[in-house]
C-alpha beads as a LAMMPS data file, in Angstrom:
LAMMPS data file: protein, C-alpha beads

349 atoms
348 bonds

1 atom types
1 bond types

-500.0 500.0 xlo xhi
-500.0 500.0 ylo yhi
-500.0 500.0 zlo zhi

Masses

1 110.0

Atoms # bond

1 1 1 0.000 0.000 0.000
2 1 1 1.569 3.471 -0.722
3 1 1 1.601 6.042 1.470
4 1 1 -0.623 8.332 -0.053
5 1 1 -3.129 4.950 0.177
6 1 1 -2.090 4.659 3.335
7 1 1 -3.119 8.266 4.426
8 1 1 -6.611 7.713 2.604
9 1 1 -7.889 4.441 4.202
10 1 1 -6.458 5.809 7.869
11 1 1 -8.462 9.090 7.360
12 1 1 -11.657 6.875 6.162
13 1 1 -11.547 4.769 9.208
14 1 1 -11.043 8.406 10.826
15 1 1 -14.464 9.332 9.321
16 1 1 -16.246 6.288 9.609
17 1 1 -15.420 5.709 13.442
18 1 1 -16.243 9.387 14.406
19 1 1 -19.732 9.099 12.311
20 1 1 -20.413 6.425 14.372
21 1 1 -19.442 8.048 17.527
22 1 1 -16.919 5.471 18.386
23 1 1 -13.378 6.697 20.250
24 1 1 -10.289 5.237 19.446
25 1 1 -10.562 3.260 23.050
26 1 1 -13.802 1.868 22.330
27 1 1 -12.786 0.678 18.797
28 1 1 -9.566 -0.343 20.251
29 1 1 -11.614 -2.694 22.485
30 1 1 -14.106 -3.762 20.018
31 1 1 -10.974 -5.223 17.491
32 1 1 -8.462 -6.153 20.283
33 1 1 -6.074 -3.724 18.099
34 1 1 -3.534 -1.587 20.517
35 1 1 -5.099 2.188 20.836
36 1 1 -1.828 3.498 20.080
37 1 1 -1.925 1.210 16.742
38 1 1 -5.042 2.777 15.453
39 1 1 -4.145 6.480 16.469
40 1 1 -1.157 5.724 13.674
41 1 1 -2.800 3.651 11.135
42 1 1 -5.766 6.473 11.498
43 1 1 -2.583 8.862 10.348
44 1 1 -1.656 6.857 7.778
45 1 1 2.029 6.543 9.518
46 1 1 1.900 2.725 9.363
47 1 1 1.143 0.420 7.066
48 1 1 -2.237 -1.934 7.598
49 1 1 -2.025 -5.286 7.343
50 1 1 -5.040 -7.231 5.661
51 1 1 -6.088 -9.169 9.321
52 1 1 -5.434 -5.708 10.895
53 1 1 -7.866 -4.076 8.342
54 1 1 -10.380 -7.354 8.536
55 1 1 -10.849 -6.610 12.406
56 1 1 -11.099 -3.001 11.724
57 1 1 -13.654 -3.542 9.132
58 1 1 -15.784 -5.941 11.494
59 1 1 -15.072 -3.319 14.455
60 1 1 -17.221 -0.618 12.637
61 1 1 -19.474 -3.131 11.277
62 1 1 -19.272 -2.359 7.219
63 1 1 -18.085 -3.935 4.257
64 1 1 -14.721 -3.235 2.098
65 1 1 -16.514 -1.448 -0.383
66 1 1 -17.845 1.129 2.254
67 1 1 -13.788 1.439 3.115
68 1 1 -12.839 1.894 -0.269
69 1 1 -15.938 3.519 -2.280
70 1 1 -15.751 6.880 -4.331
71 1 1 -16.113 8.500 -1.004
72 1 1 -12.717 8.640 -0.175
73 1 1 -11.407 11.692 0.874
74 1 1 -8.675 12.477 -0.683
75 1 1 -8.234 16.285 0.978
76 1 1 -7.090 17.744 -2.707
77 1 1 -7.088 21.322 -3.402
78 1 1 -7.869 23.691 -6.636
79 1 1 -4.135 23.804 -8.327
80 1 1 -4.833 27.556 -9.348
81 1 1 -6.951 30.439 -8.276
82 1 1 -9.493 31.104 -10.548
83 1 1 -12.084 33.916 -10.955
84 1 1 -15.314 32.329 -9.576
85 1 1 -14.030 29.891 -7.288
86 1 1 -16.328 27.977 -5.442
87 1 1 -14.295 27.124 -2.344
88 1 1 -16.120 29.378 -0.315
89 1 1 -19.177 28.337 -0.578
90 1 1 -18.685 24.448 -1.145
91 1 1 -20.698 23.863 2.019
92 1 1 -23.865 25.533 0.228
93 1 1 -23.626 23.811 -2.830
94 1 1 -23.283 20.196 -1.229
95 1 1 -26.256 20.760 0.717
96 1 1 -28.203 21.472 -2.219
97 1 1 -26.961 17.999 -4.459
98 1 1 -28.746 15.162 -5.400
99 1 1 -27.909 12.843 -2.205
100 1 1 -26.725 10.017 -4.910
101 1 1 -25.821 10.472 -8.570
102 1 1 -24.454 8.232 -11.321
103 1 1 -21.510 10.034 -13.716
104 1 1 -20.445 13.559 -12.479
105 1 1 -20.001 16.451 -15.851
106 1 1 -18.523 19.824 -14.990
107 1 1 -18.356 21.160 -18.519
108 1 1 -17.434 24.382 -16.746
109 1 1 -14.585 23.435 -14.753
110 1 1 -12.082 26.227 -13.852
111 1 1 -10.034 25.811 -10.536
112 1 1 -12.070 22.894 -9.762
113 1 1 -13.190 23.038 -6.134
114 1 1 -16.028 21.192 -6.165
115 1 1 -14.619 18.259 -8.473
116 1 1 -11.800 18.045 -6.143
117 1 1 -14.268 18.363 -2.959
118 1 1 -15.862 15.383 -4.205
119 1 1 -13.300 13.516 -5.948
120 1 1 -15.986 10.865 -7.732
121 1 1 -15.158 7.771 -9.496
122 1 1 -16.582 8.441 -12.381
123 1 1 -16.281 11.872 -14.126
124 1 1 -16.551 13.796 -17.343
125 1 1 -15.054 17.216 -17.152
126 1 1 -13.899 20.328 -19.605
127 1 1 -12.098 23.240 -19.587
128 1 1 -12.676 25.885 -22.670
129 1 1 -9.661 27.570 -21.507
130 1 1 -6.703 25.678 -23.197
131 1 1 -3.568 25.848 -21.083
132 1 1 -5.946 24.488 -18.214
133 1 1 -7.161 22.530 -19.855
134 1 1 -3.136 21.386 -20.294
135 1 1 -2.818 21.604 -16.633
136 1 1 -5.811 18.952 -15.785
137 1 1 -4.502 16.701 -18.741
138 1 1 -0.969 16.112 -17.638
139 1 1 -2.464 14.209 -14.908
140 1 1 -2.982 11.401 -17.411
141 1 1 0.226 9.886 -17.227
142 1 1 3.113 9.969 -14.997
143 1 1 6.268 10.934 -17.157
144 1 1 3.707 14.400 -17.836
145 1 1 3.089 14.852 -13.906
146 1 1 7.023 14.755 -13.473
147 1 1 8.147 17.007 -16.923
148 1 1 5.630 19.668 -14.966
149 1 1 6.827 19.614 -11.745
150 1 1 10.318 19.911 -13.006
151 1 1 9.445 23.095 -14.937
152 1 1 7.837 24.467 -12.489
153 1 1 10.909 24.107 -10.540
154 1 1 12.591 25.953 -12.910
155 1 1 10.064 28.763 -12.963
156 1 1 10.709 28.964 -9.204
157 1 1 14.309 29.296 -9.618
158 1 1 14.429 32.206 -12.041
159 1 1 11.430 34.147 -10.656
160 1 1 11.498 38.053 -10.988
161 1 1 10.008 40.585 -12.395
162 1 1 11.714 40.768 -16.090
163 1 1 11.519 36.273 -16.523
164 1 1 7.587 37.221 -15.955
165 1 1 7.222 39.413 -18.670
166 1 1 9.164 36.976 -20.904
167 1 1 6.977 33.932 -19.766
168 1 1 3.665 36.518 -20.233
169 1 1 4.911 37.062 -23.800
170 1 1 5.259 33.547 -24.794
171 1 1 1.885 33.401 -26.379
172 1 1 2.273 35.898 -28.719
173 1 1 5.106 32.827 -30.249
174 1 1 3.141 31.836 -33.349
175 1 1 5.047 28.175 -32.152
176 1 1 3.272 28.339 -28.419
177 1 1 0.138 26.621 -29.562
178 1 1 2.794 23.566 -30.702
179 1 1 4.495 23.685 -27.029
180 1 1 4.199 20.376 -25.205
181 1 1 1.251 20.546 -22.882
182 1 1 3.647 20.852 -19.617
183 1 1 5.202 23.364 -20.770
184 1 1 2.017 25.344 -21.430
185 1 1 0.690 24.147 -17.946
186 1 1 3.402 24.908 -16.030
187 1 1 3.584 28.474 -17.617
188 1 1 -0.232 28.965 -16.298
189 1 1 0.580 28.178 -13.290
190 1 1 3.380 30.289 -12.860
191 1 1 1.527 33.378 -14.312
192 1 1 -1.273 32.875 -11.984
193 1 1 0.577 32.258 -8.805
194 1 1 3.037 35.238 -9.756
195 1 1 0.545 38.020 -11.344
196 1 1 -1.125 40.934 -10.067
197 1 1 -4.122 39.217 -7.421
198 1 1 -3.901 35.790 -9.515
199 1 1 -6.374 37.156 -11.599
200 1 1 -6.747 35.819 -15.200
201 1 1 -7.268 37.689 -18.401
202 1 1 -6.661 38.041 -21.759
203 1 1 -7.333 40.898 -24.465
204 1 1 -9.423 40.629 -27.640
205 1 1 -6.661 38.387 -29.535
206 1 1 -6.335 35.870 -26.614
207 1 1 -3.215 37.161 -25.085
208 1 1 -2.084 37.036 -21.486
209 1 1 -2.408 40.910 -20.152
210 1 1 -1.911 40.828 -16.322
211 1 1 0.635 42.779 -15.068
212 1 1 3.591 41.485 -12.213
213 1 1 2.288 40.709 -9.054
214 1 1 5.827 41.883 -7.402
215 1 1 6.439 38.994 -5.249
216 1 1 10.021 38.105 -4.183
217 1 1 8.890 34.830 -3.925
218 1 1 6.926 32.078 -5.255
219 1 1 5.097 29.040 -4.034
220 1 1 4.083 26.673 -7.042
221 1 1 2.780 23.672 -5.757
222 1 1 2.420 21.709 -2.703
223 1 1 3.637 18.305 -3.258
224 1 1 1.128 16.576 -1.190
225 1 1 -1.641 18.061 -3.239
226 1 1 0.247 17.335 -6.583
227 1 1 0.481 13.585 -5.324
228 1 1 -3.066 13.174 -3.835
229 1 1 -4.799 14.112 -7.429
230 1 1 -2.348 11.685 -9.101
231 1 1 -3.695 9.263 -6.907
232 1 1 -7.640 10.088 -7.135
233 1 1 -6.737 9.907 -11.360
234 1 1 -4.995 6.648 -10.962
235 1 1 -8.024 5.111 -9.244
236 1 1 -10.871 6.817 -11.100
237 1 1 -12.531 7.074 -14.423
238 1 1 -11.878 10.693 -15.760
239 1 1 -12.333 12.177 -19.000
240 1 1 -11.186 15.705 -19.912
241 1 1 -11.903 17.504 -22.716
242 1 1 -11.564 20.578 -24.168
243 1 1 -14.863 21.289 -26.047
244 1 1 -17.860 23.838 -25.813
245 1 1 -20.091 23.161 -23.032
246 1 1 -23.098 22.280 -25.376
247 1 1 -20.695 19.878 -26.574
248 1 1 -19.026 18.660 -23.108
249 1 1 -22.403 17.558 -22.040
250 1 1 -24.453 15.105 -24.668
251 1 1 -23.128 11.986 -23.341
252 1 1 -25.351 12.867 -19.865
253 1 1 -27.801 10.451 -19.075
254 1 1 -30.586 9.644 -16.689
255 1 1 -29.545 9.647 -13.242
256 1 1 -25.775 11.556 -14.248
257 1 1 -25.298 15.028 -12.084
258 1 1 -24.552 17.966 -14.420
259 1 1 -22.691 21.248 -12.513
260 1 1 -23.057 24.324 -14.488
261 1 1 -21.050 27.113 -13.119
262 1 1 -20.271 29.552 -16.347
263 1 1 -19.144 32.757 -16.325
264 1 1 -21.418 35.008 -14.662
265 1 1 -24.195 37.367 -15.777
266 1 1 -23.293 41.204 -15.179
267 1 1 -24.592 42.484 -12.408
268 1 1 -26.234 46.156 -13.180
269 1 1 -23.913 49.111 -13.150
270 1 1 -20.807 46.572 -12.942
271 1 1 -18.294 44.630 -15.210
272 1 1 -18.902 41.080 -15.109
273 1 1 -15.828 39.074 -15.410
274 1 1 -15.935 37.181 -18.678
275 1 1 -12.428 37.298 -20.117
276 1 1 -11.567 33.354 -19.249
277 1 1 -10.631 33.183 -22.939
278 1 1 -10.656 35.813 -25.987
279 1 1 -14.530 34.486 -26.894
280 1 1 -16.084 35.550 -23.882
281 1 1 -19.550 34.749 -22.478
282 1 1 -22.567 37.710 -23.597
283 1 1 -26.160 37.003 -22.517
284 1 1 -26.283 34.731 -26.036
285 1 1 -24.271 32.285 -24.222
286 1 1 -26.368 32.622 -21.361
287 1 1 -29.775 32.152 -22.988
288 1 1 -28.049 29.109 -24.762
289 1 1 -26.450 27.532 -21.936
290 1 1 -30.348 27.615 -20.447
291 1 1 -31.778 26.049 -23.492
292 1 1 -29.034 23.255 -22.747
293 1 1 -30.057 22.731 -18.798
294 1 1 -33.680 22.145 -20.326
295 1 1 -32.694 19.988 -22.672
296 1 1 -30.439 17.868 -19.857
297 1 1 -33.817 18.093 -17.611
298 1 1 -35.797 16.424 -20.308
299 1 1 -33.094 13.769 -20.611
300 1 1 -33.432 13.062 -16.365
301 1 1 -30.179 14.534 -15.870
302 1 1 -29.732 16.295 -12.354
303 1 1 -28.727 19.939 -13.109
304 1 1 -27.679 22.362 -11.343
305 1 1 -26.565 25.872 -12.493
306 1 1 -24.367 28.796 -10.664
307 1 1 -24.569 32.490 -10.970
308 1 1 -25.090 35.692 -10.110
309 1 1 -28.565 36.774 -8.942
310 1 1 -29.777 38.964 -11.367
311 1 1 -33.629 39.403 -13.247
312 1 1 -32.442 37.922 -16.537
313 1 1 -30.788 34.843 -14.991
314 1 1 -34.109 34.706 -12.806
315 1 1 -35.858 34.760 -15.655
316 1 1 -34.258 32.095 -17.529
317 1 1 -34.761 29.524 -14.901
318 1 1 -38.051 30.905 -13.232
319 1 1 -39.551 26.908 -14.226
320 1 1 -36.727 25.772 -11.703
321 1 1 -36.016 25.989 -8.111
322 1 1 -34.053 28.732 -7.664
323 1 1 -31.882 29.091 -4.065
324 1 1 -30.281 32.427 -3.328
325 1 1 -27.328 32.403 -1.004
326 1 1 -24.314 35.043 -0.114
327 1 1 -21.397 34.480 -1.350
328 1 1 -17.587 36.761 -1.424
329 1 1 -16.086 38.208 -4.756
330 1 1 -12.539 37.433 -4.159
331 1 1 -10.726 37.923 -7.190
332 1 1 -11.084 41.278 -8.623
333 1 1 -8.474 43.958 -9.789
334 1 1 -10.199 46.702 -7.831
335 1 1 -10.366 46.135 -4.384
336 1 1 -14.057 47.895 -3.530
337 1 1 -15.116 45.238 -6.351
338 1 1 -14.571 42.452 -3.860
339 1 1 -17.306 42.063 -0.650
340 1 1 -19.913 40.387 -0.483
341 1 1 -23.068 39.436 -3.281
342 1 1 -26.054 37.379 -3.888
343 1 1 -25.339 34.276 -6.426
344 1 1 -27.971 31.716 -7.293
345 1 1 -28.241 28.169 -7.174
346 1 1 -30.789 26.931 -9.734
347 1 1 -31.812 23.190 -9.757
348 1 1 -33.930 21.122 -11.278
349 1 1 -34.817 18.498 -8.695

Bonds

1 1 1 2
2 1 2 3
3 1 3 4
4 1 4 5
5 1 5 6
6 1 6 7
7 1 7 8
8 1 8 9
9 1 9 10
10 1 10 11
11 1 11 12
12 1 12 13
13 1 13 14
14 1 14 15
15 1 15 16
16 1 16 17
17 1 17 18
18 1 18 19
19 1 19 20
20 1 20 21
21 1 21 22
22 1 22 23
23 1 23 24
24 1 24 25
25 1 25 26
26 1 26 27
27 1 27 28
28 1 28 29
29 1 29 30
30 1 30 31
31 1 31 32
32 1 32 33
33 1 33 34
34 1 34 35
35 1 35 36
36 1 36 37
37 1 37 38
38 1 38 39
39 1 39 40
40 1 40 41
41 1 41 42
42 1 42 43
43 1 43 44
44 1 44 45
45 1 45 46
46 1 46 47
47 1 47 48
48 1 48 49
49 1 49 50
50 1 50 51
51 1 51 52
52 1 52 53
53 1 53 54
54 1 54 55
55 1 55 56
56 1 56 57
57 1 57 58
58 1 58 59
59 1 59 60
60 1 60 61
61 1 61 62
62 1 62 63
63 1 63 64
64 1 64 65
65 1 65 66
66 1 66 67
67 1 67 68
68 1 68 69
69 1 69 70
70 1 70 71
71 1 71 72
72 1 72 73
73 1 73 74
74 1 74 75
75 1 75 76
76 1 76 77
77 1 77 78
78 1 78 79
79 1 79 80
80 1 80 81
81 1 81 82
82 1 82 83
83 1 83 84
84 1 84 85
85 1 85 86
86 1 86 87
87 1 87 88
88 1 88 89
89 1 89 90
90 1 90 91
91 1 91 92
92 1 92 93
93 1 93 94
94 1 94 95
95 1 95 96
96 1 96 97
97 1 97 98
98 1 98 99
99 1 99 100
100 1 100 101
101 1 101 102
102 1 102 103
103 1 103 104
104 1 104 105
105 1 105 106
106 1 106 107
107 1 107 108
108 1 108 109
109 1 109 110
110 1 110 111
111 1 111 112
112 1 112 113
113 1 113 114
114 1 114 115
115 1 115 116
116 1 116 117
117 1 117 118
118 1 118 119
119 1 119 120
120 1 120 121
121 1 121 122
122 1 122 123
123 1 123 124
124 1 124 125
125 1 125 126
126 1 126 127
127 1 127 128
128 1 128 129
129 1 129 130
130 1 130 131
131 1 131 132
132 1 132 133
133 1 133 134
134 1 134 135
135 1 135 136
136 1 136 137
137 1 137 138
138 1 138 139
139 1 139 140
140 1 140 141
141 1 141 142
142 1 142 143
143 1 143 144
144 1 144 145
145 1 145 146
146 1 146 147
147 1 147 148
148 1 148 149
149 1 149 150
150 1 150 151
151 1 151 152
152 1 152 153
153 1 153 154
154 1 154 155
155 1 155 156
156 1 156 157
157 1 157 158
158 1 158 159
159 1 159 160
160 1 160 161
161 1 161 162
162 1 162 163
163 1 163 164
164 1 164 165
165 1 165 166
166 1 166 167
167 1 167 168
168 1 168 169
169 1 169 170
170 1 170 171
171 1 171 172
172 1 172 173
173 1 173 174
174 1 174 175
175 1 175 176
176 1 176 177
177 1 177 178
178 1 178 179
179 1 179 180
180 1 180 181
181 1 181 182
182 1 182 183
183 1 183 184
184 1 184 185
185 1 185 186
186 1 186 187
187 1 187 188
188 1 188 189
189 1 189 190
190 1 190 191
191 1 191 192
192 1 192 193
193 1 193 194
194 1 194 195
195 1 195 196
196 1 196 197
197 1 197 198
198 1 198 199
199 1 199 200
200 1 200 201
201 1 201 202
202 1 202 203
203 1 203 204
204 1 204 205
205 1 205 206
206 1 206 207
207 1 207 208
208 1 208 209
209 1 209 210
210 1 210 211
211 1 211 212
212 1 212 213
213 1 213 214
214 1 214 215
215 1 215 216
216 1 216 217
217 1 217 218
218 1 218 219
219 1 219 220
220 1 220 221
221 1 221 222
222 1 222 223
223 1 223 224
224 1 224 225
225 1 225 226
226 1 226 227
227 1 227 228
228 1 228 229
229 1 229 230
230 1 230 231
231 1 231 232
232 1 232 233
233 1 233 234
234 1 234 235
235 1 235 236
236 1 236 237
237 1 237 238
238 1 238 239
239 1 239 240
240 1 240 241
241 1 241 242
242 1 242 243
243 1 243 244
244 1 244 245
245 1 245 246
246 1 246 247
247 1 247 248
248 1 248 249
249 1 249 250
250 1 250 251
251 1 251 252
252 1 252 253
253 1 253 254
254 1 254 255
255 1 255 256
256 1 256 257
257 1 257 258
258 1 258 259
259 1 259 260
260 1 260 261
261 1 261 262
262 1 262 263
263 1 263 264
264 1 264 265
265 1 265 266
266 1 266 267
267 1 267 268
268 1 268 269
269 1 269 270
270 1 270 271
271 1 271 272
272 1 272 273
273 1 273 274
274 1 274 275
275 1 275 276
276 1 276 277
277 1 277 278
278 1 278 279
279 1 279 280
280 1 280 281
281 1 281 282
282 1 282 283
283 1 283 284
284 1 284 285
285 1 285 286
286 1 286 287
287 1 287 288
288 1 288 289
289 1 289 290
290 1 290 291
291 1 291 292
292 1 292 293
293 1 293 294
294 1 294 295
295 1 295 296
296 1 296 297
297 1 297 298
298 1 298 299
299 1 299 300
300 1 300 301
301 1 301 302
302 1 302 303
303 1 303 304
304 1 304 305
305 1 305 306
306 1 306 307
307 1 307 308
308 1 308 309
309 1 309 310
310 1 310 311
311 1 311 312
312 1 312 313
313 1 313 314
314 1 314 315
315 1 315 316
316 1 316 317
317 1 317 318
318 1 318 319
319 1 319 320
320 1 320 321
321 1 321 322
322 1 322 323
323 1 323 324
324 1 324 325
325 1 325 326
326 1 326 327
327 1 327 328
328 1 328 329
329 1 329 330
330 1 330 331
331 1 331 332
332 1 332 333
333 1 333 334
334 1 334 335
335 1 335 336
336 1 336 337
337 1 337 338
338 1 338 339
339 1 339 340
340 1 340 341
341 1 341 342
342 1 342 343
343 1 343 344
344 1 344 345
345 1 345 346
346 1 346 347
347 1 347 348
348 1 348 349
């Protein structure tokens, strides 16, 4: 068992035990297993036998496959900060999910914080935004996983203010678009962990525009998290494309859980932030992406939508149940821009 393994069976047996309000000593007890024993198996700093995890198993009364179902939690977190994060308000949206689902689509997926809160066995997600999209895709294989942490290594090394600018510039190369998808990962990272409030945005011809964030230093990755969601991809059925959302979506059948979370409708008097890639997202896309959610309802998909709570998106989904909740604007160049706003959860269940 490896030790990431190790760390994700000890903190299910964690969960388990404490869900069934049974202490360490009483468990202990129950499997004739040292206290002291469990404590570090529970902490993943010892490897578990098979007779050890038998007793364990028969101590909390359930079966292997409640030990090792989709459930795991595998305690990852986003890789980037991304406008419309939903780390904040994961809590809210949880609450309001379909208590069991078949295949999980994010065809919106962005820093991923619900995926990666949920971690399920079987998903289907998409990023429109290319070099994400590269970021989520080296996952796939190992020797990818390795190339990127090793350039981002290197970004760490030469960090300052002028190797910025020449990273920033590097997709105005007409050869960028041919650049190995580590390469063109790692580079995302770098820009968003090193730019001005790791905001992203591009101009009108798809170009990189944020300005230096002026920190001496730079923190890429944690290598915990960077091991944990090689491990949830090694031992899960995920499938990332790169496609419009219309698109990302028509394999969703009966009983599948869609999460829509687009780029937001503008709130009156304000700037909506749209500029994820050079295309945008107008109130077209919006009145499209609605026609899709029926169409997925028709089909016995559960839906559910994100955004901000405005009359037109109110009025797009007025057939629907529509939850309004509070939620913080982090990410936004102007700091009297970020406090506190009304967002909607729409469902259709």
């Amino acid at each position: 068992m490896s030790i990431n393994l190790q760390n994700l069976v000890g903190n299910k047996i964690k969960e388990i035990r404490k869900q069934n309000k049974i202490s360490q000593t009483e468990l202990s007890q129950l499997t004739k297993i040292e206290r002291s024993t469990i404590s570090k198996i529970e902490n993943g700093s010892i490897n578990i036998t098979l007779d050890t995890l038998e007793k364990i198993i028969n101590g909390l009364n359930i079966s292997i496959q409640d030990l090792f179902n989709n459930e795991i939690n595998f305690n990852i977190k986003p890789l980037v900060k991304w406008a419309g994060g939903k780390t904040q308000i994961l809590d809210e949206i949880k609450r309001l999910m379909p208590k069991k689902f078949k295949n999980y689509y994010e065809p919106f997926l962005g820093g991923g914080a619900l995926f990666f809160s949920l971690a399920p066995k079987n998903a289907f997600i998409n990023e429109i935004n290319e070099e994400l999209y590269c970021l989520y895709k080296c996952f796939e294989n190992e020797k990818d996983i390795n190339l990127l942490i090793s350039e981002l290594n290197t970004h760490t090394k030469l960090h300052s203010e002028e190797y910025y600018y020449k990273l920033r510039d590097l997709d105005k190369d007409l050869s960028f678009k041919e650049l190995p998808i580590y390469i063109k990962a790692a580079r995302l990272v770098y820009l968003n962990k090193s730019c001005f409030n790791g905001l992203y945005r591009v101009n009108s011809k798809g170009y990189f525009n944020v300005p230096f964030g002026k920190k001496q230093e730079v923190n890429l990755y944690n290598v915990d998290n960077i091991n944990s969601i090689k491990e949830y991809f090694e031992n899960s059925n995920i499938e990332i494309t790169n496609l419009d959302f219309q698109e990302a979506v028509l394999k969703a059948k009966k009983g599948d859980f869609v999460y829509l979370d687009p780029p937001y409708d503008t709130l009156p008097d304000k700037n909506g932030f749209v500029n994820y890639d050079k295309n945008g997202f107008n109130k077209d896309d919006q009145k499209r992406l609605s026609e899709v959610f029926k169409e997925l309802n028709q089909r016995g998909v559960y839906v559910m939508l994100s955004n901000h709570n405005t009359d037109f998106i109110n009025d797009l989904y007025k057939d629907y149940n529509i939850h309004i909740i509070k939620a913080k604007r982090i990410i936004n160049s102007n700091s009297l821009g970020r406090g506190e706003i009304e967002e909607v959860i729409i469902t259709n269940y």
